[in-house]
C-alpha positions as CSV (number, residue, x, y, z in Angstrom):
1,X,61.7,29.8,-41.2
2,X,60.0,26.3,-41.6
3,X,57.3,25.8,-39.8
4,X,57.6,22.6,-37.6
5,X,55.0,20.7,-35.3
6,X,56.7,21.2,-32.1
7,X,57.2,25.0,-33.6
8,X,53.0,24.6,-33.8
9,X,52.4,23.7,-30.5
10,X,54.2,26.1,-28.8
11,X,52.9,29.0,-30.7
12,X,49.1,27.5,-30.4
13,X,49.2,26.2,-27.3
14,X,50.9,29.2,-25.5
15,X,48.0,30.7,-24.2
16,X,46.0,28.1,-23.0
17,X,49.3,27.4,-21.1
18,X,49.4,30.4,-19.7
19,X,45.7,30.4,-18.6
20,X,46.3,27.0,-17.2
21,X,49.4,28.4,-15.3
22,X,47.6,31.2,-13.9
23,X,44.6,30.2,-12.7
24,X,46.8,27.2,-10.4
25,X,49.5,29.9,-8.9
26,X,45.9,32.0,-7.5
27,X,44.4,29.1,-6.6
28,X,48.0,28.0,-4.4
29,X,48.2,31.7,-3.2
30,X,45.1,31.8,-2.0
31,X,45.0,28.7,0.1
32,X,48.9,29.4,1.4
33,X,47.5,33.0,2.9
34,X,43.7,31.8,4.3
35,X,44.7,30.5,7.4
36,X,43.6,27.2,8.7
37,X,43.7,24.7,11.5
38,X,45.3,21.2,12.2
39,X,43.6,18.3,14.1
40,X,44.4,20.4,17.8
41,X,42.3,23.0,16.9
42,X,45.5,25.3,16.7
43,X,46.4,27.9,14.0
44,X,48.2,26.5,10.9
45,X,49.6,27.7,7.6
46,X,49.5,25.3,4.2
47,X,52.6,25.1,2.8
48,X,53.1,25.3,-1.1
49,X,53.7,21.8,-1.8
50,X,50.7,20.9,0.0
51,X,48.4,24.0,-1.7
52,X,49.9,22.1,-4.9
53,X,49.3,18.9,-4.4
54,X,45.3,19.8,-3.1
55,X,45.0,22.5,-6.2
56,X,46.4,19.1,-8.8
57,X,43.7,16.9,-7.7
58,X,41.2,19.4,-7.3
59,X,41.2,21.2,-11.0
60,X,41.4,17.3,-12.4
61,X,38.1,16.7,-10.9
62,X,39.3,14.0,-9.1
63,X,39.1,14.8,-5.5
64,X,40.8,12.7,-2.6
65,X,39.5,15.1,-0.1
66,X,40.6,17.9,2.3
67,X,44.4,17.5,3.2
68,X,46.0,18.1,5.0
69,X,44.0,18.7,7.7
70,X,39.8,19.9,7.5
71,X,39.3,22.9,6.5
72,X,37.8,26.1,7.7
73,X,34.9,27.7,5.6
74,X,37.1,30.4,5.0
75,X,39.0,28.0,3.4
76,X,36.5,26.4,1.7
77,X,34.7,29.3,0.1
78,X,38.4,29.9,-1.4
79,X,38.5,26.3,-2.8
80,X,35.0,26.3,-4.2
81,X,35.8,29.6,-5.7
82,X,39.1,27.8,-7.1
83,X,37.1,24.9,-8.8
84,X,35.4,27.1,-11.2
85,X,38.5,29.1,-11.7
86,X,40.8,26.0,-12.9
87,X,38.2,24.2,-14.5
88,X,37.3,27.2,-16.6
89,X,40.9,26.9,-17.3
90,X,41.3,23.9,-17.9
91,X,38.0,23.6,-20.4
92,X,40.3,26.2,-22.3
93,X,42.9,23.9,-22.3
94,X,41.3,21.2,-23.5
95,X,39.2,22.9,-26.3
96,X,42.6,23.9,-27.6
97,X,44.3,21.2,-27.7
98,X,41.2,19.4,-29.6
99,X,41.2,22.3,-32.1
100,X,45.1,21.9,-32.9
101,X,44.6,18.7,-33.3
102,X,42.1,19.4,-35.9
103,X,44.1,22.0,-37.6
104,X,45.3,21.0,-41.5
105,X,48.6,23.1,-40.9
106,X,49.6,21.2,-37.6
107,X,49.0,17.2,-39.3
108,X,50.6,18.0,-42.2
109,X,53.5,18.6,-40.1
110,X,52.5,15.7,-38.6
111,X,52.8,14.2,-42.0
112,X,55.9,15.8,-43.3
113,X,57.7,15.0,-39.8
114,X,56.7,11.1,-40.4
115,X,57.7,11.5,-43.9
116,X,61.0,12.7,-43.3
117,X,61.5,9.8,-40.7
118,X,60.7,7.2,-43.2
119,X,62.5,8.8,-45.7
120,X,65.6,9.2,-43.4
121,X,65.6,5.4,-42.5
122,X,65.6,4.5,-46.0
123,X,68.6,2.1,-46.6
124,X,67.8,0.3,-49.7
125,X,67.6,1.8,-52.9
126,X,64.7,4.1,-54.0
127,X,63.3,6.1,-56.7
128,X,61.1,9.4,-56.0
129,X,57.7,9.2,-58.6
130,X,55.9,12.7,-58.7
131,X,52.3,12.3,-59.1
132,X,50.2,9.0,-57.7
133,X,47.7,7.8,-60.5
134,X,47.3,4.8,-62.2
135,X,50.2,4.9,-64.5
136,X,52.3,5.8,-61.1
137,X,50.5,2.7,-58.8
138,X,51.6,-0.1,-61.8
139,X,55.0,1.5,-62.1
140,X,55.4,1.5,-58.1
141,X,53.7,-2.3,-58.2
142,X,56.7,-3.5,-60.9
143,X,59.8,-1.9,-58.7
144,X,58.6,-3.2,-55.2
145,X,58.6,-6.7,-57.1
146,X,62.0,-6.1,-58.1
147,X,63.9,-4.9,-54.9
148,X,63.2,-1.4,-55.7
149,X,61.7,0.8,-52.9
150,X,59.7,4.1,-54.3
151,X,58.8,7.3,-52.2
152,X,55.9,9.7,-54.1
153,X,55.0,13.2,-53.9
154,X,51.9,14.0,-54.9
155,X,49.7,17.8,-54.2
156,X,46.0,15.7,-54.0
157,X,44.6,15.1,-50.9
158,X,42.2,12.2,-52.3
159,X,44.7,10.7,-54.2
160,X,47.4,10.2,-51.4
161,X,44.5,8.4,-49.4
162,X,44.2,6.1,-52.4
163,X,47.9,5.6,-52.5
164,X,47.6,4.4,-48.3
165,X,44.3,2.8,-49.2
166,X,46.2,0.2,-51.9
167,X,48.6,-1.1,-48.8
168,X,51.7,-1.5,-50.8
169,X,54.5,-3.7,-49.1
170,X,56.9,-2.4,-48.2
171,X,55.4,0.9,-47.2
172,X,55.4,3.8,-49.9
173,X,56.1,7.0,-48.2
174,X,54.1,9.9,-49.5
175,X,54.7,13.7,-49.1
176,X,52.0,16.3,-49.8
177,X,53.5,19.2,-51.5
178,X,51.4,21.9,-53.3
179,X,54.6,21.7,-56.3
180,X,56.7,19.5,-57.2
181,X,59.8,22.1,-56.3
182,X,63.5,22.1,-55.1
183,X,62.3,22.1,-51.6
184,X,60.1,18.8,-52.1
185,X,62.7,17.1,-54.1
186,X,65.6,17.8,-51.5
187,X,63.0,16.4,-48.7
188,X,62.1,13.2,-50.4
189,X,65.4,12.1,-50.7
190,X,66.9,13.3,-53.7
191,X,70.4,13.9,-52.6
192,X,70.8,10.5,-50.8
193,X,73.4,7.9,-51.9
194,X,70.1,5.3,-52.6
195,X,68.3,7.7,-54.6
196,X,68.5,6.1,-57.9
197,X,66.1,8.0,-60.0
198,X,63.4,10.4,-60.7
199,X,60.2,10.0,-62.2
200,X,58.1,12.3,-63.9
201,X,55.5,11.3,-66.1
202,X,53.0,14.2,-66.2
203,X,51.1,15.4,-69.2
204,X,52.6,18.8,-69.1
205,X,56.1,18.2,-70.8
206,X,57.2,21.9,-69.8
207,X,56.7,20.5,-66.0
208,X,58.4,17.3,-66.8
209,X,61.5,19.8,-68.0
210,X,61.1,21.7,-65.6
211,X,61.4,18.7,-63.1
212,X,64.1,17.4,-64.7
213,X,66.5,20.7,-65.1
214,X,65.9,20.7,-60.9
215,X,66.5,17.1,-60.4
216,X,69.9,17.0,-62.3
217,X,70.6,20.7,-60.4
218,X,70.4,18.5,-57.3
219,X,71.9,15.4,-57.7
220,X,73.6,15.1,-61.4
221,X,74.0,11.1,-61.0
222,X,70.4,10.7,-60.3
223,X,68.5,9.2,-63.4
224,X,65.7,10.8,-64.8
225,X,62.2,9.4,-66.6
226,X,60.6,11.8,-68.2
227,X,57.2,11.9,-70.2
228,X,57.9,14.2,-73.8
229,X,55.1,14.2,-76.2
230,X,56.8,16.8,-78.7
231,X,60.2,17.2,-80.8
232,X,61.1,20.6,-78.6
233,X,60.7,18.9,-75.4
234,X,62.7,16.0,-76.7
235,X,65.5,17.9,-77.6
236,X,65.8,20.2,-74.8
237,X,65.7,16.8,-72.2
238,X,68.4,14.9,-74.4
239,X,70.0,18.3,-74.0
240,X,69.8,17.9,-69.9
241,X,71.2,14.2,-70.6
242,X,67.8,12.7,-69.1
243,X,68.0,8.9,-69.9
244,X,64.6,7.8,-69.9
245,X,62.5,9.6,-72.3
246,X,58.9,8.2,-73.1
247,X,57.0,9.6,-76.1
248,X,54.0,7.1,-75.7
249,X,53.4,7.9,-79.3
250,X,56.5,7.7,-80.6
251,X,56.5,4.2,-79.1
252,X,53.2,3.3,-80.9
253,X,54.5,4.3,-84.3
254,X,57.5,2.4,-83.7
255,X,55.5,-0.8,-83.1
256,X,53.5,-0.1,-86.1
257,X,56.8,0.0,-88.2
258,X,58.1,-3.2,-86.4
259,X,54.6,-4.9,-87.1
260,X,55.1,-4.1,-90.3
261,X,58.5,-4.5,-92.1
262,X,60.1,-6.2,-88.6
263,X,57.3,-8.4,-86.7
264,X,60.0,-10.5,-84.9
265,X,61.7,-7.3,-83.5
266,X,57.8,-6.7,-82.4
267,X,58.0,-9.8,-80.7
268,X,61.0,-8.8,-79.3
269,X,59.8,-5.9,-77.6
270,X,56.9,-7.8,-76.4
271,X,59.1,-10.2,-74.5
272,X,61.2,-7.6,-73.0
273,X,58.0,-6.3,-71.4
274,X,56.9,-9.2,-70.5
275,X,53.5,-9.4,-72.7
276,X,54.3,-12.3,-74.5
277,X,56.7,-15.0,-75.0
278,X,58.5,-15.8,-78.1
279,X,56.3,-18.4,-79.4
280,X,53.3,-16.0,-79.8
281,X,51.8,-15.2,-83.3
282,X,53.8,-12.7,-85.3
283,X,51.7,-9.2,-84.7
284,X,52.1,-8.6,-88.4
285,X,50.1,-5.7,-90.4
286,X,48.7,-6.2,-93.9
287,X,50.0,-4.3,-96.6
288,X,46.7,-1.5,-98.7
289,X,45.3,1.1,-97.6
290,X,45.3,2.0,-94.4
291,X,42.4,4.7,-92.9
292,X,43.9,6.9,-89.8
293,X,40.4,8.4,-88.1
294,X,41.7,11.5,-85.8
295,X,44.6,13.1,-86.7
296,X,46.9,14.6,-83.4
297,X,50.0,13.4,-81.9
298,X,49.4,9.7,-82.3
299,X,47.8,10.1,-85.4
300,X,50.6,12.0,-87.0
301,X,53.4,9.4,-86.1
302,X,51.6,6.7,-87.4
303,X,51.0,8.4,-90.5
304,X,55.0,9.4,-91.1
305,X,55.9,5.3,-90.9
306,X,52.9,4.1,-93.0
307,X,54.3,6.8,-95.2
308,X,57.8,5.4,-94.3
309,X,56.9,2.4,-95.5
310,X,55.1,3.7,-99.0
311,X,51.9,2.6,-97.7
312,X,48.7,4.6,-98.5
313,X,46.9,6.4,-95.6
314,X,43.7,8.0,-95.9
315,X,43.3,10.9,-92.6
316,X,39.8,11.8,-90.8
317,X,40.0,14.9,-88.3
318,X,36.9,16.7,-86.6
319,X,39.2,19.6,-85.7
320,X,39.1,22.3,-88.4
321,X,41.3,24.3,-85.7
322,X,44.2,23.0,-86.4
323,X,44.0,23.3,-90.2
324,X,47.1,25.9,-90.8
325,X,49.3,23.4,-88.8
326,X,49.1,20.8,-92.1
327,X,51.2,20.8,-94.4
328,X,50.1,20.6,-98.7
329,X,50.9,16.9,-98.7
330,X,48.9,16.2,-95.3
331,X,45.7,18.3,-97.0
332,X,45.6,16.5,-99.8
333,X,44.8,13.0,-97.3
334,X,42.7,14.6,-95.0
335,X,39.0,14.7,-94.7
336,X,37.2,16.7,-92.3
337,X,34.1,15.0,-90.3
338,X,33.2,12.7,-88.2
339,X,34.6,9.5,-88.3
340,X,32.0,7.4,-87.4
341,X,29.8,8.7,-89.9
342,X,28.8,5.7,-92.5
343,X,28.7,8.3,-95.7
344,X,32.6,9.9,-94.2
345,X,33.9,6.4,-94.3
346,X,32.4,5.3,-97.9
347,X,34.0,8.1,-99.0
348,X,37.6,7.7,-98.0
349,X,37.8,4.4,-99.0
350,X,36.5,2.2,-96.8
351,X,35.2,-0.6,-98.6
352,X,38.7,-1.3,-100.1
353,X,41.1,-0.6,-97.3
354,X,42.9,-3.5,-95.3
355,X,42.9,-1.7,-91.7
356,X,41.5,1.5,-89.6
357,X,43.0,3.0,-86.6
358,X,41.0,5.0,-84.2
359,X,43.3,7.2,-82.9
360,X,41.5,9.8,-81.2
361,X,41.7,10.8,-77.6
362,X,38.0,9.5,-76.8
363,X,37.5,6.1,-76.5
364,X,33.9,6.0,-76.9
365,X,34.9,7.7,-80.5
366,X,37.4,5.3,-81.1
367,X,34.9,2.4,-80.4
368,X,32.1,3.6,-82.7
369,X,34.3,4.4,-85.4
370,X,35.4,1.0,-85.2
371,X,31.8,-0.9,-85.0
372,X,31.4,1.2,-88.1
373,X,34.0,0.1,-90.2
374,X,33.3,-3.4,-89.4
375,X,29.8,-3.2,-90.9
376,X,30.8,-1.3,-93.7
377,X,34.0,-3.7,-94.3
378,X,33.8,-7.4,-91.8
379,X,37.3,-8.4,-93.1
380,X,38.9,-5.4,-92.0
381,X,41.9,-5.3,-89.4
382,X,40.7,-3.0,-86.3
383,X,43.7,-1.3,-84.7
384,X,43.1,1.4,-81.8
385,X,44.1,4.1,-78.9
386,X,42.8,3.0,-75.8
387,X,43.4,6.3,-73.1
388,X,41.3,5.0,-70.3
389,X,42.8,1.6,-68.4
390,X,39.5,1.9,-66.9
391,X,38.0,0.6,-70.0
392,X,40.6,-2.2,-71.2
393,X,37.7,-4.8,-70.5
394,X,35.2,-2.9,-72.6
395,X,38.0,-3.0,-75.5
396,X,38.8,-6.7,-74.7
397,X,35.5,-7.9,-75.4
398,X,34.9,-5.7,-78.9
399,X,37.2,-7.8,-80.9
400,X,39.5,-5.6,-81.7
401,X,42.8,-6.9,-83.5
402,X,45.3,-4.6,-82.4
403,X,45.1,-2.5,-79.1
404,X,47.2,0.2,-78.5
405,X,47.4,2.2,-74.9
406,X,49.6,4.7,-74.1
407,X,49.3,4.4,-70.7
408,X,50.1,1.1,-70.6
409,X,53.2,1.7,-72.8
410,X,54.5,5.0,-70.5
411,X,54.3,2.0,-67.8
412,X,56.2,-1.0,-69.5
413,X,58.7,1.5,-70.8
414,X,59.5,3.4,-67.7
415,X,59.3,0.1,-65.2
416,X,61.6,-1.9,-67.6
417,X,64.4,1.5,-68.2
418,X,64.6,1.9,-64.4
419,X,64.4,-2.5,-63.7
420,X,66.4,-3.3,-66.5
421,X,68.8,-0.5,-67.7
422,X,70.4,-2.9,-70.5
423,X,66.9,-4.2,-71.7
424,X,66.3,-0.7,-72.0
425,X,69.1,0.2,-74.4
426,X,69.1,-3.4,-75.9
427,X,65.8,-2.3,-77.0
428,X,66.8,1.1,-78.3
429,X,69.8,-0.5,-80.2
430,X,67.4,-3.3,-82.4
431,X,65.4,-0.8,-83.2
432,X,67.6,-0.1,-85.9
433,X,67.9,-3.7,-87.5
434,X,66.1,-5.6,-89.8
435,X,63.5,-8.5,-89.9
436,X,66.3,-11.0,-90.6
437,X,68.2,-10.3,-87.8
438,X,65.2,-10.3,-85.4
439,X,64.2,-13.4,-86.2
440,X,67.6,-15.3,-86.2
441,X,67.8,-13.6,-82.5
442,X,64.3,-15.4,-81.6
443,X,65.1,-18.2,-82.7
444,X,68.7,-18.2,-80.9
445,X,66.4,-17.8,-77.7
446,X,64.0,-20.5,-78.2
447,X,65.7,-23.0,-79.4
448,X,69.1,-22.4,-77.0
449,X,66.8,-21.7,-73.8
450,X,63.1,-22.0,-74.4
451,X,60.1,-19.5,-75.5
452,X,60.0,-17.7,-72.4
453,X,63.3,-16.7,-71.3
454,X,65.0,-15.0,-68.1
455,X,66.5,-11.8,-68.4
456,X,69.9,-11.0,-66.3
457,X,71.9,-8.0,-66.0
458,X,75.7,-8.6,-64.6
459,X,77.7,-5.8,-63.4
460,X,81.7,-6.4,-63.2
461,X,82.5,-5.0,-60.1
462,X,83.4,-5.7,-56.8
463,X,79.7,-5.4,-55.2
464,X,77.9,-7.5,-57.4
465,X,80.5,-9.5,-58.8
466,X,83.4,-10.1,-56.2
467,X,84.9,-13.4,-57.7
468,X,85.4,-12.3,-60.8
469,X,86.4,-8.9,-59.9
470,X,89.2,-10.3,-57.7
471,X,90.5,-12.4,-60.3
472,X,90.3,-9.9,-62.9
473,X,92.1,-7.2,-60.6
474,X,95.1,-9.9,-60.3
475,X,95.4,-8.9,-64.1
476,X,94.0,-12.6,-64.8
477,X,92.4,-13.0,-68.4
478,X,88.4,-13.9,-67.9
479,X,86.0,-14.7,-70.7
480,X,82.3,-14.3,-71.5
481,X,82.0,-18.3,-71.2
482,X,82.6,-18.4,-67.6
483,X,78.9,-17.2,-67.0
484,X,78.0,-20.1,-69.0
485,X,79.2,-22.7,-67.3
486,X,77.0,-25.1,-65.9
487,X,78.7,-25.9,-61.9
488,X,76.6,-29.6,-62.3
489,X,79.3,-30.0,-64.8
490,X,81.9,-28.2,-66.0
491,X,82.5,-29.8,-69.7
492,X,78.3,-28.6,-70.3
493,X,77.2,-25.3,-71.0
494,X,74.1,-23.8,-69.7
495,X,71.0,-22.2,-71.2
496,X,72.4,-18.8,-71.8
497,X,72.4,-16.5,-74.6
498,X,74.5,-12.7,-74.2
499,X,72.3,-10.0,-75.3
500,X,74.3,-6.9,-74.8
501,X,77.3,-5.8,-73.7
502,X,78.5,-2.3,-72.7
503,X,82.0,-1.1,-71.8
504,X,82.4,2.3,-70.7
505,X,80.2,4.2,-74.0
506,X,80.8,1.1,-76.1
507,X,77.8,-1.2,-76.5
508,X,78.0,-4.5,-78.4
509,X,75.1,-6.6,-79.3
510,X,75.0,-10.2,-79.2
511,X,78.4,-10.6,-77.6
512,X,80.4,-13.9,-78.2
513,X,81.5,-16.1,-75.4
514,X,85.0,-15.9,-76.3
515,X,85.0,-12.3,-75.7
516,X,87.0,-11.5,-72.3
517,X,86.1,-9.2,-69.5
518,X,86.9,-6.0,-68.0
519,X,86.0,-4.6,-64.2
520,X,83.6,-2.3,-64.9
521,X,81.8,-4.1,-67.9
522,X,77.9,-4.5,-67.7
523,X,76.3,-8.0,-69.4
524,X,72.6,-8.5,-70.8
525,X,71.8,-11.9,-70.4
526,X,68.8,-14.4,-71.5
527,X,68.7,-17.7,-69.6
528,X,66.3,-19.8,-67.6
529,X,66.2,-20.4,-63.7
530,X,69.0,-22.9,-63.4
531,X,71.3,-21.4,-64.9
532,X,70.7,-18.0,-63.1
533,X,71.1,-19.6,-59.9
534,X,74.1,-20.9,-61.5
535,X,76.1,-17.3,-62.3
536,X,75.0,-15.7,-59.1
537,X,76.9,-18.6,-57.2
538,X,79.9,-18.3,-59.7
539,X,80.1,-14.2,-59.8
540,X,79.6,-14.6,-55.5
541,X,80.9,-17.7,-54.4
542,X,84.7,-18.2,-54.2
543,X,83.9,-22.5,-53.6
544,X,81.9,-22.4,-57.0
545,X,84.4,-19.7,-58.8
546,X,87.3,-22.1,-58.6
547,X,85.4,-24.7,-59.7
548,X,83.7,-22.9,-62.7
549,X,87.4,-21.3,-63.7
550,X,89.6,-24.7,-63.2
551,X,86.6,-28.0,-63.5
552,X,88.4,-28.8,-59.7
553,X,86.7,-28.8,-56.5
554,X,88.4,-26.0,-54.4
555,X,90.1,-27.7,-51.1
556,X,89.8,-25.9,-47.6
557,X,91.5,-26.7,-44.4
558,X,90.3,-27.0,-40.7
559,X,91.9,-26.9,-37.9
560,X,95.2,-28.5,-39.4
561,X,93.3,-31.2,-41.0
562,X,93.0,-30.7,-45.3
563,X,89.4,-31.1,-46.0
């Protein structure tokens, strides 16, 4: 049985209650028998409400004096006898109550109870995030900005009071919970209507399985982002159909590869996730020799699209541990030593290689090896893994060309996959398409809209979308262009370029406006402000509708009279 706090109170507070209980009904019974004497001087007997009513103010301490008449000193040596008895009692009482008060068990309760209150009166959409840190506070930052409410459970004391300490708006409720189990889950919310997703980004990929296999156990239509650092993991949540699967590494290599045979699909990304506009430089790499200085997860990603790419890599480690995990081909590139180390770097090649990444998991590692290389080689490109956002302003300022942080990716690929669900797989569908194609698409974007534009995501149905739903349910043809058109004018089209269309499992890239629409369809969208306004009137307002669909103000009538 769960324990409760009324459940808490009861069982604590029984005894005192008890005490409290007792030490009136002697107190009453003794002044009801002790006989006393009203104003006449004749006999008289107190009756039990007044024996009450004298014992209630007397064990309060407050005293309005002898009632109902004076009393006798038989009386008297009973009532002064009664004083210590229910003050004794009361003193019992109190302590107590003070020490349940103080008791961890009874305010988590307290917690929980709130918790499950605010959790309860939840009518917007939410997602649940297991695990406050700082990867967790940006992601929970990017959804309130967006409409989206989050609820977190989280088993550290210190770091829930950090959580209440940043003062989000709306308020983020929080549940302690020693694991992150079925029972938590289920209490957060998980099997509401407005639970729209689940996110687990710990380091431990067999937790964020684990977390996952539970989630979808409880609620199948809930979305899942998970955190997956290896192939195994990978497999086994694709397996689980999670849709949001962020290999921070995986991600970096990517970039790399985009940097270098795709820069404007780069550019693409960094749009998307809103880290630059479209008129930024091109992050392109150089083409040589290319020194990778710590060899793990990151490392080993980086090194497979370099290789990709038939570029030559030269690999520092300072773990021997690991050495049977290499393969021949990986041996044969792989010094041992540290990385830093003047001599090491001579010897790999420094001197004639066009860029070094530091790679390892310690930034103060990754920064010397980099202060390094730029004494032995100035002209060098300086590309690095930053782990700690504590230090981004330390990195900042050491003029460093490229600066890669998984963190920061985990939290502009998670924010933007549960935000934007099209972006999301718009991004996943480019990354398959060449340099050409990426730049023709940037181009499109600037010169159609501007360098910075909107992004929009339109769902045909009868919530978002009632206009065109209703007119699409009357088996009326409807095409792409409609969302174009400008309600200033008709005859002019607004800024507006289609991204990405999906119908049913069918996803098309870079739609055309001829193509028509279906209920059910979901549109990616680039546009600027105006002509956002513009499609939210058309796809909501019947007045505007008619006049995008037909050019012709729609007529309504008052009271008999044609307006």
């Amino acid at each position: 049985m769960k324990s409760s706090s009324l459940f808490i109170i009861l069982q604590r507070m029984r005894t005192p209650f008890l005490v409290i209980i007792i030490t009136y009904t002697i107190s009453i019974v003794g002044l009801i028998l002790i006989e006393g004497i009203d104003k006449n001087g004749n006999p008289h007997q107190m009756g039990i409400f007044d024996a009450f009513y004298f014992v209630s103010y007397m064990a309060t301490t407050i005293g309005f004096g002898e009632a109902p008449y004076e009393f006798t000193y038989s009386q008297r040596i009973w009532v002064t006898f009664s004083i210590y008895l229910t003050v004794l009692g009361w003193f019992y009482g109190i302590g107590s109550l003070v020490s349940l008060l103080q008791d961890k068990l009874f305010l988590q309760e307290l917690e929980r109870a709130k918790f499950g209150r605010q959790v309860k009166n939840l009518k917007d959409k939410f997602i649940i995030i297991l695990g406050y840190n700082q990867i967790t506070s940006e992601i929970i930052k990017k959804t309130l900005e967006n409409g989206v409410r989050t609820v977190v459970i989280e088993k550290d004391r210190n770091k829930i009071n950090h959580l209440i300490l940043e003062s989000f708006t709306p308020t983020v409720p929080v549940l302690y919970s020693e694991n992150y189990n079925l029972d938590a889950l289920e209490f957060a919310g998980i099997k509401k209507y407005n639970c729209k997703a689940i996110v687990s980004l710990f380091e431990d990929d067999a937790l964020n399985l684990k977390i996952a296999l539970t989630s979808k156990l409880l609620n199948k239509h809930v979305r899942i982002a998970a955190k997956s650092t290896t192939i195994n993991h990978t497999e086994n949540l694709k397996d689980l159909d999670v849709e949001i699967i962020a290999n921070p590494f995986s991600i970096i290599s990517s970039e790399v590869n985009m940097a270098l045979s795709a820069p404007n699909l780069f550019k693409l990304e960094k749009w998307l996730y809103k880290i630059d506009n479209l008129s930024a430089n091109l992050p392109t790499f150089p083409q040589g020799k290319y020194i990778i200085c710590g060899y793990g997860r990151m490392g080993r990603k980086i090194y497979r699209k370099l290789k990709a790419n038939n570029i030559e890599a030269e690999l520092v480690e300072i773990n021997k541990n690991d050495i049977n995990n290499y393969s021949q081909e990986e041996m044969s590139h792989i010094t041992f030593g540290n990385a830093d180390d003047k001599q090491m770097l001579s010897d790999v090649g420094i001197l004639d290689a066009v860029a070094i990444i530091a790679a390892t998991n310690d930034d103060t590692t990754n920064l010397s090896v980099l202060a390094t290389a730029k004494k032995l080689n100035p002209n060098i490109m300086t590309i690095v893994r930053e782990n700690e956002m504590e230090d981004y302003s330390i990195f900042e300022s050491a003029n460093i060309n490229h600066i890669f942080m998984p963190s920061k990716i985990l939290i502009n690929k998670t924010a933007n996959a549960l935000i934007n669900p099209l972006a999301d797989k718009f991004l996943r569908m480019i990354i398959k398409k060449d340099e050409d194609w990426a730049a023709k698409v940037v181009r499109k974007l600037v010169e159609d809209i501007n360098d910075d534009p909107l992004v929009m995501e339109v769902y045909i149905n009868s919530k978002y979308t009632p206009e065109l739903t209703k007119h699409l349910e009357n088996k009326n043809t409807l095409s792409l262009d409609i969302l174009a058109t400008s309600l200033h004018n008709k005859e002019q089209r607004n800024n507006v370029v289609p991204l990405l269309l999906q119908r049913e499992e069918e996803i098309l890239l870079l739609p055309i406006f001829e193509h028509n629409l279906k209920i059910g369809d979901k549109i990616l969208l680039a546009c600027d402000e105006h002509a956002k306004s513009d499609i939210e009137y058309i796809c909501q307002n019947a007045n505007e509708f008619h006049y995008a669909l037909t050019g012709e103000e729609k007529r309504t009538f008052f009271k008999g009279k044609n307006k």
